[in-house]
C-alpha positions as CSV (number, residue, x, y, z in Angstrom):
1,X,91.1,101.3,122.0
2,X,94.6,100.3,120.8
3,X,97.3,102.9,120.4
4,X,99.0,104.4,117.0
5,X,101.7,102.1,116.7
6,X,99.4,98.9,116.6
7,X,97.1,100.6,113.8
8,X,100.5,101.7,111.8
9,X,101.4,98.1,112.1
10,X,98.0,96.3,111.1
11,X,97.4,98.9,108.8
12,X,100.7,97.5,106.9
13,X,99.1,93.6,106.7
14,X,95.7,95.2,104.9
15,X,95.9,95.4,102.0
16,X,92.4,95.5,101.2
17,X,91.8,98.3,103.7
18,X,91.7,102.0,102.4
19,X,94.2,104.1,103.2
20,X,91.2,107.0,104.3
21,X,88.9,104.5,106.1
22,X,88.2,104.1,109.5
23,X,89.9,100.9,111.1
24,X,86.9,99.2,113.2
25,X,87.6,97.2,116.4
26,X,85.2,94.7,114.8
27,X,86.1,94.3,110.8
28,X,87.2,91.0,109.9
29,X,91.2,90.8,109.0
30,X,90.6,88.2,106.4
31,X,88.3,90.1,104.3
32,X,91.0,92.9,103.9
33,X,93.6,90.6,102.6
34,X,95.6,89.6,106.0
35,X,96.9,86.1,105.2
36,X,98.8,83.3,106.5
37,X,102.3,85.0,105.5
38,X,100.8,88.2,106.1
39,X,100.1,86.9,109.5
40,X,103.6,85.7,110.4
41,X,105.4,88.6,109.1
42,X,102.3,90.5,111.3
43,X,103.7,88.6,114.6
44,X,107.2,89.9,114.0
45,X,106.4,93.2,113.9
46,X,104.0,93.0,116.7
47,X,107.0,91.3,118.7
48,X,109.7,93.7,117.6
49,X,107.4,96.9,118.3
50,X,106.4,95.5,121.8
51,X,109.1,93.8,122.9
52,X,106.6,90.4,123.6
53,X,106.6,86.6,122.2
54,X,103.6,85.0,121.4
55,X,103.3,81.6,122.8
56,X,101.6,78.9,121.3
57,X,98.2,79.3,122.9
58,X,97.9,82.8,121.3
59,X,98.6,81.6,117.5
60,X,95.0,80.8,116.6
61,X,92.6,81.8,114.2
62,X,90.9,83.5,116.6
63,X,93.6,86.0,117.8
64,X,93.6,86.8,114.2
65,X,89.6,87.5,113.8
66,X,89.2,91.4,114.1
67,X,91.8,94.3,115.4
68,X,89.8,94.0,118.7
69,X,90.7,90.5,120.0
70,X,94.6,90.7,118.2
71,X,95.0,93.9,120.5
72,X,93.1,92.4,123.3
73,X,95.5,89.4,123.3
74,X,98.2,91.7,122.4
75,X,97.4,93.9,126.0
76,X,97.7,90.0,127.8
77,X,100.7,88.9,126.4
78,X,102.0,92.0,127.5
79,X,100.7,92.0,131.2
80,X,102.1,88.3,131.5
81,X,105.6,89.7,129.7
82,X,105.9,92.8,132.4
């Protein structure tokens, strides 16, 4: 499971999402309003709060499917960045 700061920070690009409900590892982002400008300004604070740069590979749709696989990728970008 992903720590506070990343569910602060997703939480912020959801608009869609209750404040009171759970965050699932498996909701889709889409369906609670993430975006493509949502997305971007999602990177930069991701980035920022991590201290990690997304390469090219990792800016796909898919990255962007459910909290699971964004902190999944997240966690790799990290490893490689360490």
């Amino acid at each position: 499971m992903w720590d506070n700061r990343f569910e602060e920070i997703l939480r912020q690009h959801l608009p869609f999402l209750p404040a009171d409900e759970k965050l699932r590892e498996d909701v889709a982002l889409l369906d609670f309003g993430l975006d493509s400008l949502g997305i971007v300004q999602l990177l930069g604070d991701l980035e920022d709060t991590y201290g990690v740069r997304f390469r090219d590979d990792a800016l796909t749709p898919e990255t962007f499917q459910t909290p699971a696989v964004l902190w999944n990728t997240l966690g790799r970008i990290s490893e490689t960045a360490g």
